[in-house]
N, CA and C atoms as a LAMMPS dump frame, in Angstrom:
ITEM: TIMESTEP
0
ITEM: NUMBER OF ATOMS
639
ITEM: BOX BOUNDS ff ff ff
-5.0000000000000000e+02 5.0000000000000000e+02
-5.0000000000000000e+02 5.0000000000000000e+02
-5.0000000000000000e+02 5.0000000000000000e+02
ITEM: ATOMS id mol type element x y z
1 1 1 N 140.242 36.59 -428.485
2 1 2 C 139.526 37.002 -429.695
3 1 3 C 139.166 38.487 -429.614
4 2 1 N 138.777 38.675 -428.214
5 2 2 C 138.168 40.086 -428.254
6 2 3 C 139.66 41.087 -428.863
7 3 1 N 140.791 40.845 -427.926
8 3 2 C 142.158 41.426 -428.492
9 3 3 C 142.371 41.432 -429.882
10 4 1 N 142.3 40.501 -430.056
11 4 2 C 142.61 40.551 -431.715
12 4 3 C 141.5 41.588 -432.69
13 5 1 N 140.412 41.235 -432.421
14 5 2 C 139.082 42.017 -433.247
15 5 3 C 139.73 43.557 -432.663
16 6 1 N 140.215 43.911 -431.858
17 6 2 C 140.588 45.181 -431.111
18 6 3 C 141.987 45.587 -431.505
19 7 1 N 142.5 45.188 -431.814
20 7 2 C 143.577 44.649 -433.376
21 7 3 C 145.262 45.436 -431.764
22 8 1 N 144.936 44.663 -430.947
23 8 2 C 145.729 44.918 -429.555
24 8 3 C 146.556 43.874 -429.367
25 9 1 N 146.211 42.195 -429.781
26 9 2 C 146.98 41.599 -429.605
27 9 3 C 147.454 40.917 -431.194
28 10 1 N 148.281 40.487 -431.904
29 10 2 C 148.436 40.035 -433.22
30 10 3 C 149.232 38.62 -432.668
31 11 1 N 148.962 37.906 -433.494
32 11 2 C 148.858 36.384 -433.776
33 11 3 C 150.133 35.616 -434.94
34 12 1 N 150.025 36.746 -435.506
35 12 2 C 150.896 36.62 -437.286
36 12 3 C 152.333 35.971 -436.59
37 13 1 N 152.904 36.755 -435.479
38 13 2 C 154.319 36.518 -435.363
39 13 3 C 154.405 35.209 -433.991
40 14 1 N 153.46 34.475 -433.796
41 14 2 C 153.293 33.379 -432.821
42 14 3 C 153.417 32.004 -433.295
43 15 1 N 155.126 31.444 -432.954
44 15 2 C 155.438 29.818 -433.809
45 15 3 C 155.361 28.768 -432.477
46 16 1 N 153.976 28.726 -431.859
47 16 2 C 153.667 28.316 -430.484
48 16 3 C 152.318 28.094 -430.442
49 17 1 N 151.268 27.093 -430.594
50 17 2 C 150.392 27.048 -429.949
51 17 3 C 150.086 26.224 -429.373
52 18 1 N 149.311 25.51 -427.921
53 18 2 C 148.629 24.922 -426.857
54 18 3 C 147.375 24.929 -426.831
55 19 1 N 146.67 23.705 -427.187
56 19 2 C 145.479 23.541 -426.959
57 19 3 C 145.484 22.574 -426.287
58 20 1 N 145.086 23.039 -424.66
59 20 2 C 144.897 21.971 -423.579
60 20 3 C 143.534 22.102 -423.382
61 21 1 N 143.275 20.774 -423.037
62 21 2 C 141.613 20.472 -422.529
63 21 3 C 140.775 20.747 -423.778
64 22 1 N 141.134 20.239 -425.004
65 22 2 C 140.328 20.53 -426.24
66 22 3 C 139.651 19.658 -426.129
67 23 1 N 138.988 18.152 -425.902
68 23 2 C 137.804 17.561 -425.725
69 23 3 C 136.631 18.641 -424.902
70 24 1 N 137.193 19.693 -423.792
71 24 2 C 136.061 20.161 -422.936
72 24 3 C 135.925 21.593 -423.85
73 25 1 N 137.067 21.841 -424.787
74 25 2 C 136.534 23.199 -425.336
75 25 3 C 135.602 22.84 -426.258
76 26 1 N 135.427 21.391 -426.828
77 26 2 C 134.959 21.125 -428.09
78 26 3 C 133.439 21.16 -427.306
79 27 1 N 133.371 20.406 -426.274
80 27 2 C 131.89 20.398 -425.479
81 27 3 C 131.366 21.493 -425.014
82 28 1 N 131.999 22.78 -424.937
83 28 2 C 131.74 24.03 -424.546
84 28 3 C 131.479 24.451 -425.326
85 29 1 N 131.781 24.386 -426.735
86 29 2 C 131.096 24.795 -428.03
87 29 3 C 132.228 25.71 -428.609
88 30 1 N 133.613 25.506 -428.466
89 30 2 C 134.764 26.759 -428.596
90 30 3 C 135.454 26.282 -430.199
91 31 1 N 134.751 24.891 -430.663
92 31 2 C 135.41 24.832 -431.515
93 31 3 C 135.417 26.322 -432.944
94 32 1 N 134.558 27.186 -433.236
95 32 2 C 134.551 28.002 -433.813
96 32 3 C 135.892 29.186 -433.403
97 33 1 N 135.805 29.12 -432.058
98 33 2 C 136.681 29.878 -431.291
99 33 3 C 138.222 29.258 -431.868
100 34 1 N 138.558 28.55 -431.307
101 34 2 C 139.773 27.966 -431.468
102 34 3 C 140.169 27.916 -433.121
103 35 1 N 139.251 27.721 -434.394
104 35 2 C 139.699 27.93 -435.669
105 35 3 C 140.126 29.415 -435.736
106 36 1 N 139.274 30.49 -435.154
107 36 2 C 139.303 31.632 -434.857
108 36 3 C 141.284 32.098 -434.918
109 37 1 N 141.505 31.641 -433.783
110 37 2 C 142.649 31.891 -433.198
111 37 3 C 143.925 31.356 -434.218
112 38 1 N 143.361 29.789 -434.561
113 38 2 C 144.742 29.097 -435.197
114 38 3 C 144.794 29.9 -436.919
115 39 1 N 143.514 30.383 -437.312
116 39 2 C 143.755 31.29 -438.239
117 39 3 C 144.213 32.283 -438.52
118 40 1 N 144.882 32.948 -437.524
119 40 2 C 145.466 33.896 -437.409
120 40 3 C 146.828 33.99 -437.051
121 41 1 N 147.262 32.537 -436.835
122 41 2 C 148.927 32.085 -436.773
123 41 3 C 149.797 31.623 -437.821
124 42 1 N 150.772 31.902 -437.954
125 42 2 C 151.762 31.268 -439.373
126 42 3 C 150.974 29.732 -439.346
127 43 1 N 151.082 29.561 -440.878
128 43 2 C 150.486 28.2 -441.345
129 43 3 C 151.882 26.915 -440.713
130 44 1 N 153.239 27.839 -440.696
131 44 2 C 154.004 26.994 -440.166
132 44 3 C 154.504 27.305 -438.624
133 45 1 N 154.129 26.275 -437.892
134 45 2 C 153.888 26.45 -435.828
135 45 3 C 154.053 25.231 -435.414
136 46 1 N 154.487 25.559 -434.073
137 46 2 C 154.45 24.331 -433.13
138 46 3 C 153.111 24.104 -432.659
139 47 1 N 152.672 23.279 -433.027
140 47 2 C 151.559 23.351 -432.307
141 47 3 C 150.738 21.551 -431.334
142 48 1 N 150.908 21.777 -429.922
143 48 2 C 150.408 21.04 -429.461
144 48 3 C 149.079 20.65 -428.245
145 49 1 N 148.975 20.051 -428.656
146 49 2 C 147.315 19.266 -428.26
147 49 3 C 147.105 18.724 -427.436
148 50 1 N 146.125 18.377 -426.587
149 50 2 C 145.998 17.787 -425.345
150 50 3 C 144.436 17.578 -424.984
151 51 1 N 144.586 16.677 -425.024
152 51 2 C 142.744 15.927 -424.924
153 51 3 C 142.84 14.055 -424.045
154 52 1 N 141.87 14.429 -422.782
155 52 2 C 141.507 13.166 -421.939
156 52 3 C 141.308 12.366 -422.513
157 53 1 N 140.121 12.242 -423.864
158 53 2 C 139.78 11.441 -424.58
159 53 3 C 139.907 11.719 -426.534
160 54 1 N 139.872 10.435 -426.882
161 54 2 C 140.118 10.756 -428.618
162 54 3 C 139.217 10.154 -429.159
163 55 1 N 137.926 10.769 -429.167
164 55 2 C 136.655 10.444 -429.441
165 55 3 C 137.138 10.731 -431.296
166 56 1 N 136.15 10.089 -432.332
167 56 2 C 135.727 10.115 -433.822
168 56 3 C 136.067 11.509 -433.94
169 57 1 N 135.484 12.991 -433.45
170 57 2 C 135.492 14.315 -433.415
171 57 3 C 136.739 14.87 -433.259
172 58 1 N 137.526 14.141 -431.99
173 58 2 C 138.612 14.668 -431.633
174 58 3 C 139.523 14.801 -432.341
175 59 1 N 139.406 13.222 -433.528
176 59 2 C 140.357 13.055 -434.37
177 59 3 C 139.851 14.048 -435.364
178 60 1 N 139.356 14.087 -435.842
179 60 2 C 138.946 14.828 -437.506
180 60 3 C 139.82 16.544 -437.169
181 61 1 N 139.757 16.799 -435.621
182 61 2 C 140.367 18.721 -435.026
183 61 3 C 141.539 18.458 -435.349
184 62 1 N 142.003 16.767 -434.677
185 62 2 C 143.63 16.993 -434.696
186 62 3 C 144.406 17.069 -436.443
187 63 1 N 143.351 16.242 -436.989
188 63 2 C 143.787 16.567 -438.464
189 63 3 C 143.61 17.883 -439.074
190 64 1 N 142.592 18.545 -438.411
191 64 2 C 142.698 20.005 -438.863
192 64 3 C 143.132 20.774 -438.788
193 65 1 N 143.903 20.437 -437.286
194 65 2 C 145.021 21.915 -436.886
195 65 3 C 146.1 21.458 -436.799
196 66 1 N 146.68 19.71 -437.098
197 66 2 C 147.98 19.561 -436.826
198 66 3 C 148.706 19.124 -438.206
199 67 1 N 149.574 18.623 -439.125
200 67 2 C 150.196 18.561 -439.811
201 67 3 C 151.047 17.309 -439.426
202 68 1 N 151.074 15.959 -439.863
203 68 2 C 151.996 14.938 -439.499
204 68 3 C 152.025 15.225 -437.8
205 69 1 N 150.982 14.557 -437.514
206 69 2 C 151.383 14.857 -435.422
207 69 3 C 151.88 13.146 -435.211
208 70 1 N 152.714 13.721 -434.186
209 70 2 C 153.462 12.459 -432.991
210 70 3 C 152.135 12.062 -432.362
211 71 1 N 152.03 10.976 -431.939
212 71 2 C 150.664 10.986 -430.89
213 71 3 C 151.782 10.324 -429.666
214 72 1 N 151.107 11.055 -428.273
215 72 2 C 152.148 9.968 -427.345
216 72 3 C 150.815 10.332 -426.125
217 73 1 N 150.569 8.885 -425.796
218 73 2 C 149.788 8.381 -424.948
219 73 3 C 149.993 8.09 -424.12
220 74 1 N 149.327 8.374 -422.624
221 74 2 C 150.205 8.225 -421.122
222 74 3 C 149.042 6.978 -420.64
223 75 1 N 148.219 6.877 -421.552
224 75 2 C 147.247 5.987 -420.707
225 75 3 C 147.508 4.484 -420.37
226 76 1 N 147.546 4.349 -419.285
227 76 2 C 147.778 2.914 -418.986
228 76 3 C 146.826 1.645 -418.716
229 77 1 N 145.668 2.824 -417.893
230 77 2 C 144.454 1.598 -417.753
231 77 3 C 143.405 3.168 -417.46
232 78 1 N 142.049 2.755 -417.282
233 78 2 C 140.941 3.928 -417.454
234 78 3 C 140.934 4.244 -416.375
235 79 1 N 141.484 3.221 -415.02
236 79 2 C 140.931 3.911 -413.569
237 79 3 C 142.841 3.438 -412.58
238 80 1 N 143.318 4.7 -412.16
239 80 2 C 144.149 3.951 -411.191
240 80 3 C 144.219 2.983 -410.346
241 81 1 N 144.875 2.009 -409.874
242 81 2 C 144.447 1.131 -408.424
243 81 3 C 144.645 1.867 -407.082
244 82 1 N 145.315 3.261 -407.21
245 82 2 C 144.668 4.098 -405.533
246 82 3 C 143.448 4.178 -405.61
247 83 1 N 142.481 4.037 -406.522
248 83 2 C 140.83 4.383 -406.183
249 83 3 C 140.404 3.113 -406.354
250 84 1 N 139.807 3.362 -404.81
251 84 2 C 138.669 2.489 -404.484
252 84 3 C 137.055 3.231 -405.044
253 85 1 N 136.377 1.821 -405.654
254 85 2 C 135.323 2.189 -406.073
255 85 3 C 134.416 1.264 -405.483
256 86 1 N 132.544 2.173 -405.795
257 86 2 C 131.701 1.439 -405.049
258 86 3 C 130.616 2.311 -405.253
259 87 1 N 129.681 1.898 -405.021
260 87 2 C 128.159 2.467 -404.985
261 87 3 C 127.29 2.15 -403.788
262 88 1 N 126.019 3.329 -403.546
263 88 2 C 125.573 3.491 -402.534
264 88 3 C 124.014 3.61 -402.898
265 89 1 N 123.759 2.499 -402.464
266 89 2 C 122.152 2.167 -402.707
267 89 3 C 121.531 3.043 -402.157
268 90 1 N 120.309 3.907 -402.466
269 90 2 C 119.468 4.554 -401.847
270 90 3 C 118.285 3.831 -401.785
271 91 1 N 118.032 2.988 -401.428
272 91 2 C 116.603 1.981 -400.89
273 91 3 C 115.593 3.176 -400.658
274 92 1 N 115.279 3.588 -401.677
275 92 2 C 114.223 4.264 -401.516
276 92 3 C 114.326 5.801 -400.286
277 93 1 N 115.545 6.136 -400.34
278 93 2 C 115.748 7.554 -399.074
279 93 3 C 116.003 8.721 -400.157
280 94 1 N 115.711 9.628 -399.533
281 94 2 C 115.875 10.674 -400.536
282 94 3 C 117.769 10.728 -400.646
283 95 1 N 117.768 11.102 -401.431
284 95 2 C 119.304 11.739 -402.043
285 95 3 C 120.398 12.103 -401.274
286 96 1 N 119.476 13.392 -400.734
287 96 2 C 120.469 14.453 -399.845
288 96 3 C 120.318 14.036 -398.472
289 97 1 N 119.482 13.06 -398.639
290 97 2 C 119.742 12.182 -396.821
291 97 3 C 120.759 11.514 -396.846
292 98 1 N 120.771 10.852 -397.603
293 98 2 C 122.057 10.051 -397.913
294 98 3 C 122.952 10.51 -398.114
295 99 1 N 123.582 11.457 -398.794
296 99 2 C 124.643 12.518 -398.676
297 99 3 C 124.699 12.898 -397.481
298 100 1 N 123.985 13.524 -396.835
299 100 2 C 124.197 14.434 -395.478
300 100 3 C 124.715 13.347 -394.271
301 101 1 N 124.508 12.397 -394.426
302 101 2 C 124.546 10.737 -393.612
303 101 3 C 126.182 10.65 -393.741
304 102 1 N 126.356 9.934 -394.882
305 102 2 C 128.028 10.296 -394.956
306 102 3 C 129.033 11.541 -395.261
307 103 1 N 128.251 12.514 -394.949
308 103 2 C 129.676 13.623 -394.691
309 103 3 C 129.762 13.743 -393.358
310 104 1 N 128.404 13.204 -392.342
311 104 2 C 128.574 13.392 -391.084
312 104 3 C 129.819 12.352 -390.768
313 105 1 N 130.119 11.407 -391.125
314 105 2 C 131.296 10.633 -391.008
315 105 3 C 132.852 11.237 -390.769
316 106 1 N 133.584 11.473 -390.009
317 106 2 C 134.436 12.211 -390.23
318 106 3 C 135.634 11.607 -391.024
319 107 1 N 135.415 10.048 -391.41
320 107 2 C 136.619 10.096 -392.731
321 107 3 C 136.419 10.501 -394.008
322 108 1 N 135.355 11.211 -394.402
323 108 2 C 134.94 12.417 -395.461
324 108 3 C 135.547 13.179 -395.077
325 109 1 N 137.237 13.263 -395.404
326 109 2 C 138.183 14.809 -394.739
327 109 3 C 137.995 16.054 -396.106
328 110 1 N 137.582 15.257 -397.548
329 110 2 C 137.949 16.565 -398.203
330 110 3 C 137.333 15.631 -399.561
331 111 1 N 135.788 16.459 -400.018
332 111 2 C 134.999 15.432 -400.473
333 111 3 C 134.309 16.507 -401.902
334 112 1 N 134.847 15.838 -403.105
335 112 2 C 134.295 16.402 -404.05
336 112 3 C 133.074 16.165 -404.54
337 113 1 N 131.969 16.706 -404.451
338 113 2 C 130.647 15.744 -404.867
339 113 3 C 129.951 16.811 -406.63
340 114 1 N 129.869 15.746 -407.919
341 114 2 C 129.439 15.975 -408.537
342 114 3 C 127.972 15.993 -408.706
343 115 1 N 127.434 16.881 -409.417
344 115 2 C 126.339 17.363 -409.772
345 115 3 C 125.984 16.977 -411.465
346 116 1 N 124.926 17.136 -412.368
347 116 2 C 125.11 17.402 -413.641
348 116 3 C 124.128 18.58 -413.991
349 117 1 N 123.771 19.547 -413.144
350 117 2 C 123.5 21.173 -413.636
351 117 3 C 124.071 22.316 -413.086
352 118 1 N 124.172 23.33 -413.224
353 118 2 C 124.61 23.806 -413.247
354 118 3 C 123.61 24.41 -411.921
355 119 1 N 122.165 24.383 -412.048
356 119 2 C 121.762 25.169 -411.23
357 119 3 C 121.572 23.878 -409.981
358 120 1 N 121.209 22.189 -410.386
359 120 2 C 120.996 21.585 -408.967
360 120 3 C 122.521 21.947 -408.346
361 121 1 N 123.562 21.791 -408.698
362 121 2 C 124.98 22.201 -408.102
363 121 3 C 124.634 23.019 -407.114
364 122 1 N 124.258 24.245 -407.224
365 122 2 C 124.46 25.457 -406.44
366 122 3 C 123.286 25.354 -405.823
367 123 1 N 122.202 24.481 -405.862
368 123 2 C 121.221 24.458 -404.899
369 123 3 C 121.548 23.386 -404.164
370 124 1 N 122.272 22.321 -404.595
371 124 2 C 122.737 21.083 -403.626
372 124 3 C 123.807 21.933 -402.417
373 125 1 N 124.553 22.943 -403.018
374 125 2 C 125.682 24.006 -402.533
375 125 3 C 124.772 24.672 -401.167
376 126 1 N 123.822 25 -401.294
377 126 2 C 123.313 25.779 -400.538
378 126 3 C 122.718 24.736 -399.231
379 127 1 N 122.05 23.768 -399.795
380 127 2 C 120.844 23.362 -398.895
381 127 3 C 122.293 22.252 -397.662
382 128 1 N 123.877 21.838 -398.289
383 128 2 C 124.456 21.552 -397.245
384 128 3 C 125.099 22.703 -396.557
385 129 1 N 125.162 23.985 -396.697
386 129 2 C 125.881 24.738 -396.016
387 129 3 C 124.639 25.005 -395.123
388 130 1 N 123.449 25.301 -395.441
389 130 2 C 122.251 25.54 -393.818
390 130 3 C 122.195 24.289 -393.343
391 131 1 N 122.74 22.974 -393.74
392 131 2 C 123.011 22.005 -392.738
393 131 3 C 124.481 21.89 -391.66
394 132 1 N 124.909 23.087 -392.151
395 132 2 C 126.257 22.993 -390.88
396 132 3 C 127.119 22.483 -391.84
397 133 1 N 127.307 22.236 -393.096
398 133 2 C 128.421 21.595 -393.612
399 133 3 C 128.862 22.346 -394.577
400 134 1 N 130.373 23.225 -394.143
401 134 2 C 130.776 24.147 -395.214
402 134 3 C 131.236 23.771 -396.232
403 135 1 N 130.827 24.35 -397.073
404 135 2 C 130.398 24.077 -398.926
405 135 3 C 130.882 25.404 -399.841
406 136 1 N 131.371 24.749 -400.827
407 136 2 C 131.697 25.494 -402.171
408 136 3 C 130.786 25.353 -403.186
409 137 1 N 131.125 25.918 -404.129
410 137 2 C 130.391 25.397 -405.636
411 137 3 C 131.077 26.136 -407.313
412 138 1 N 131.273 25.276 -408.084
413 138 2 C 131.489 25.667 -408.874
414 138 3 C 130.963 25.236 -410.068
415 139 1 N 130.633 26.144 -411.008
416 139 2 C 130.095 25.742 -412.365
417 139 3 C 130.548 26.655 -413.159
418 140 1 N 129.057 27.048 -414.72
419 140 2 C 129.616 27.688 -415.65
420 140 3 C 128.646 29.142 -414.9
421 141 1 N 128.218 29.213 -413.793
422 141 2 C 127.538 30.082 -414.06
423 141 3 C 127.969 31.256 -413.073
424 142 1 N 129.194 30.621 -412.637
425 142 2 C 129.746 31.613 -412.279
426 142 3 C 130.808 32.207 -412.435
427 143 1 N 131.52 33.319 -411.888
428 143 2 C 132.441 33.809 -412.408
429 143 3 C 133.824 33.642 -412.347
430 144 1 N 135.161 33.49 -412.983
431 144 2 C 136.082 33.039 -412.842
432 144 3 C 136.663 33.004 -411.791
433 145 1 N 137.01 34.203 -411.027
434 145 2 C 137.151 35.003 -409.66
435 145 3 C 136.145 33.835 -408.825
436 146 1 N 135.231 33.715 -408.754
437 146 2 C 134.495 33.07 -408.068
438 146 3 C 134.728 31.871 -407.698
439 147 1 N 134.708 31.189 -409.167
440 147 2 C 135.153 29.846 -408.988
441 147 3 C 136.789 29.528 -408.662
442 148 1 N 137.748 30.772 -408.607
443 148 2 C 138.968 30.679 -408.204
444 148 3 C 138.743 30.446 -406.675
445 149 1 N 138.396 31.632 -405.697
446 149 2 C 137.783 31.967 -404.811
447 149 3 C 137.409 30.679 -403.8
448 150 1 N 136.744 29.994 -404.438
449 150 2 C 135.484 28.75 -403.838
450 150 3 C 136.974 27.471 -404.086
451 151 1 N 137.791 27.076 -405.095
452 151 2 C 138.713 26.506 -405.009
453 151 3 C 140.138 26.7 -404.253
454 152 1 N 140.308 27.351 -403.928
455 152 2 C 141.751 28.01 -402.998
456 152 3 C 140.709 27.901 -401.466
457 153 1 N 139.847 27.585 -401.404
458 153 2 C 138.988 27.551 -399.832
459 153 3 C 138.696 26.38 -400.003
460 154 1 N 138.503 25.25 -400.896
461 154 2 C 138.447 23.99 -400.944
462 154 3 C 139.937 23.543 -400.662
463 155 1 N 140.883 23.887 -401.314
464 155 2 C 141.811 23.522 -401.289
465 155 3 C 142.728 23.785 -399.799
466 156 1 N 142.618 24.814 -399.342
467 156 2 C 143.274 25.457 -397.858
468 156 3 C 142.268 24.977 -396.752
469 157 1 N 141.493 24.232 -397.192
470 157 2 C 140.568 23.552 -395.55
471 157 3 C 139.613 24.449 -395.47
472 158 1 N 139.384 25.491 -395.663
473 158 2 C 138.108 26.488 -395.272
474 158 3 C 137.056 25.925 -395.714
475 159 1 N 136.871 25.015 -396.511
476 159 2 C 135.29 24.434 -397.044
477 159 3 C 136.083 22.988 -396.916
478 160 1 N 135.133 21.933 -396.563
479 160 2 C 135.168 20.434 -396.567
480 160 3 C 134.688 20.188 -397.744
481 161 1 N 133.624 20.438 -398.755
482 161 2 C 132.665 20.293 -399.486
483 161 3 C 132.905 20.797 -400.698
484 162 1 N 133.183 20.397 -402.089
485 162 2 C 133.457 21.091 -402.836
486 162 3 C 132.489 20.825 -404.366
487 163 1 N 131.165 21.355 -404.667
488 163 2 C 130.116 20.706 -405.759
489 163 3 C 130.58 21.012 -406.913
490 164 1 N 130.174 20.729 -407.457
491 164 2 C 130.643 20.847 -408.987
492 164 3 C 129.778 20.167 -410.286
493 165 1 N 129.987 20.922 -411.508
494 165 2 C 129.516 20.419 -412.47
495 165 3 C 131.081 19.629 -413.187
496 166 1 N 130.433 18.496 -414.505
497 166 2 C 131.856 18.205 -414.857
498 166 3 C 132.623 19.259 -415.691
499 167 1 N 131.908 19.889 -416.629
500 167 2 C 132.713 21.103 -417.041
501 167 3 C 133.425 21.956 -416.46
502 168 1 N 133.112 22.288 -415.024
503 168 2 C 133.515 23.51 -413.801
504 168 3 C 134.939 22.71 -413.456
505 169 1 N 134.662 21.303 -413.34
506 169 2 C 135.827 20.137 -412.595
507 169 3 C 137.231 20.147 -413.475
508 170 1 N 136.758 20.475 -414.883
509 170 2 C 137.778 20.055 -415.791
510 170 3 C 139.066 20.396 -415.413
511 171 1 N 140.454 19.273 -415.413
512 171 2 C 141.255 20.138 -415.506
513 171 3 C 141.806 20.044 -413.726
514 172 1 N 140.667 20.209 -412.778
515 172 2 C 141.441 20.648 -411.57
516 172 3 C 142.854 19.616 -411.073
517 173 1 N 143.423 20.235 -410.422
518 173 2 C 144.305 19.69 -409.623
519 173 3 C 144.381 19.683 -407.883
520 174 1 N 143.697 18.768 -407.483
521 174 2 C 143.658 19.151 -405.799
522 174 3 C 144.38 17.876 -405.297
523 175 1 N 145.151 18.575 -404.284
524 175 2 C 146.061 17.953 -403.067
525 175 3 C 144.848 16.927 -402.17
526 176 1 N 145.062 15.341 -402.334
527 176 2 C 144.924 15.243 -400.299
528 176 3 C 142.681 14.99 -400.69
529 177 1 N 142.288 14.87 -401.75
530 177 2 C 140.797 14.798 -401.836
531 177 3 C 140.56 13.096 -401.422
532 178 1 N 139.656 13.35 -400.454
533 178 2 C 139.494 11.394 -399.581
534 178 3 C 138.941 10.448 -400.427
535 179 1 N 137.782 11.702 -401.133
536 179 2 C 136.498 11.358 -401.923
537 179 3 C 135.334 11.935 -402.698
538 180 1 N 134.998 11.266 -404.101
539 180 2 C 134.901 11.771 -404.504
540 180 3 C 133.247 10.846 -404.888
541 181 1 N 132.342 11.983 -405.26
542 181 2 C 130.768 11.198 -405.018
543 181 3 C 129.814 11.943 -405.561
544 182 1 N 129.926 10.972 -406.84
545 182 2 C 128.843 11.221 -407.524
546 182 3 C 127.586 11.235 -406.835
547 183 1 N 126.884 12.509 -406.98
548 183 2 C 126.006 12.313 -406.141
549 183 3 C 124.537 12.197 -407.505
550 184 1 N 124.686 12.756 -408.645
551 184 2 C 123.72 12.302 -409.815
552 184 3 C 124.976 11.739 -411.089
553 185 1 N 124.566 10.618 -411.609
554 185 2 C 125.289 9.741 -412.647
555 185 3 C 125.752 10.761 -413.689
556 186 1 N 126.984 10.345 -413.967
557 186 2 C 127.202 11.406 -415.014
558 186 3 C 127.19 10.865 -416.538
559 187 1 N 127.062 11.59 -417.752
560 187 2 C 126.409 11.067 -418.569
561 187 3 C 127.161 10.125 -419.657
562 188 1 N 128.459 9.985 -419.613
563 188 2 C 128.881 9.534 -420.07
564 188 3 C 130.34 8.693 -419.258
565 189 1 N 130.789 7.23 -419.508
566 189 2 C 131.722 6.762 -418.901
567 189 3 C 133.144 7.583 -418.898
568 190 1 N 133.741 8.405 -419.983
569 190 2 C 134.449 8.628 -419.571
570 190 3 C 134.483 10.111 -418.861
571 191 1 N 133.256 10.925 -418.656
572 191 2 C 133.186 11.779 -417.784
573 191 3 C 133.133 10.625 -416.297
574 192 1 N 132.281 10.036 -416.651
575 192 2 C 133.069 9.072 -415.081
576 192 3 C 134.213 8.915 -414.472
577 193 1 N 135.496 8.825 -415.657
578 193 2 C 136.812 7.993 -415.268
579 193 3 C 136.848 9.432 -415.255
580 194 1 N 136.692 10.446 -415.447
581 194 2 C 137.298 12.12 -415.371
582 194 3 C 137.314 12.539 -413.896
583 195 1 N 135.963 12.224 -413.68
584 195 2 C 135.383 12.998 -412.154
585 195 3 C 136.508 11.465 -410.938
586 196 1 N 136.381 10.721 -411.112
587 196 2 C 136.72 9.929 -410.101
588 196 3 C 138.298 9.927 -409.781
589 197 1 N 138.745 10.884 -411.164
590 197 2 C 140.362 10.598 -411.694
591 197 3 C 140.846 12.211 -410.725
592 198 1 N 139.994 12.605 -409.658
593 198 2 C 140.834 13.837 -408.599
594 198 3 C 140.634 13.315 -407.678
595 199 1 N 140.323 11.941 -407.311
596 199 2 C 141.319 11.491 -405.973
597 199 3 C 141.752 10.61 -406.35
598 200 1 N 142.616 10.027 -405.772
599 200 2 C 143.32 8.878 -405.584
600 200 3 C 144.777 9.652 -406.748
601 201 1 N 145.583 10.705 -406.326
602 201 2 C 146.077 11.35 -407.523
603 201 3 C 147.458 10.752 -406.84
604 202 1 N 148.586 10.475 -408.193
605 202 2 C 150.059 9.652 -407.405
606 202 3 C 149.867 8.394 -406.817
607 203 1 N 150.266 8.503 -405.864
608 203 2 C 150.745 7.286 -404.645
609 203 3 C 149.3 7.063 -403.873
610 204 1 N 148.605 8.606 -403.638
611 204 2 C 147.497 8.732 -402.403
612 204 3 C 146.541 8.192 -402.72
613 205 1 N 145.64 7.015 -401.743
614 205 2 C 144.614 6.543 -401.896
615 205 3 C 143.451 7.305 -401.91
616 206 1 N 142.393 6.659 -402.687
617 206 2 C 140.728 7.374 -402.916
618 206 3 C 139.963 6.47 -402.981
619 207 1 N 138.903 7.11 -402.301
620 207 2 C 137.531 6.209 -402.788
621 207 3 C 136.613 7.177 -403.878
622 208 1 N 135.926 6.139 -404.912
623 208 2 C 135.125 7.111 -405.686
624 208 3 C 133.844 6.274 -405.633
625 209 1 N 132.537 7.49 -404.685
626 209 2 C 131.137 6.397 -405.003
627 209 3 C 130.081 7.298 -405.426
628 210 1 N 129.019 6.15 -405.769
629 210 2 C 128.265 6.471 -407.171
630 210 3 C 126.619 6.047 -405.789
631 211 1 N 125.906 7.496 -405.723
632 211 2 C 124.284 7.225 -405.443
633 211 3 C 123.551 6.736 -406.669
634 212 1 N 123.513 5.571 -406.048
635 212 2 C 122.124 4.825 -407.509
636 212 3 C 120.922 4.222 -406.588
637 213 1 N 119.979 4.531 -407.635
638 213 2 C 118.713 3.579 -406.872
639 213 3 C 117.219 4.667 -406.977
């Protein structure tokens, strides 16, 4: 957008557009953004779409920016059978005891643990790395570079630990993750089937567990 208002990049001659991850742009608030953009492309385009879920909302965008669309659906069931699922009672222990309990485990080889702020994330981020357990973090509040940065060190072994908000998560692709652990409920089921849906990826088995109590 900024390009365009800067009249640097033009739009007019583009019979191509991609909107991937439009359920998380719509939750990011980009839908203004994205009319932005498709207004500025020939009324006649390729244009295709890509959304986890097809919520009431989702549908009303796809009628707005698509023209007679194909729909083709890969979904087969909400949760693969490589993930193992399960929950972890906290009988009354604090949180991060219980977290810190099973990463000491060493079949926690490569362990994504969700958050739902942006700021407990990066304070959950902090308080396991002065426990000896190297840690990443990613959200909205930091910077792209950053959150590139903190993922290529999750991903290459340099961090075991990788926090996250679900917005920060969207989208990733990681090799080889054991597990994945909710460590606060996330707010909606299919942000559930989202966060639990980066392990157990292909053939490779996962466990995905949920602190309740």
């Amino acid at each position: 957008i900024d390009l365009v208002n800067r009249k640097i990049l033009r739009l007019d001659n583009i019979n191509t557009v991609v909107l991937d991850e439009a359920d998380a742009m719509l939750d990011m608030g980009f839908i203004n953004d994205m009319r932005f953009v498709i207004d500025k492309m020939p009324r006649i385009r390729h244009t295709l779409f890509f959304s986890a879920t097809m919520s009431p909302t989702i549908k009303r965008i796809v009628s707005e920016f698509l023209t007679d669309p194909i729909t083709i659906s890969v979904k087969t069931q909400d949760t693969p059978d490589t993930i193992e699922q399960d929950i972890v009672k906290l009988n009354g222990r604090a949180r991060i005891d219980v977290l810190t309990e099973m990463l000491a485990s060493p079949e926690y080889k490569k362990v994504l643990v969700f958050g739902r702020t942006k700021h407990g994330v990066e304070k959950l981020s902090r308080i396991l790395e002065q426990k000896g357990i190297k840690t990443g973090s990613i959200h909205g509040n930091k910077s792209h570079n950053f959150r590139q940065r903190s993922l290529q060190k999750f991903k290459q072994g340099y961090t075991r630990v990788l926090v996250a908000t679900d917005i920060a998560a969207r989208g990733l692709d990681i090799d080889n993750v054991s597990h994945v652990i909710n460590y606060e409920l996330p707010e909606t089921y299919n942000d559930y089937v989202h966060r639990i849906g980066r392990t157990g990826r292909g053939t490779q088995k996962g466990m995905a567990l949920t602190l309740v109590g």
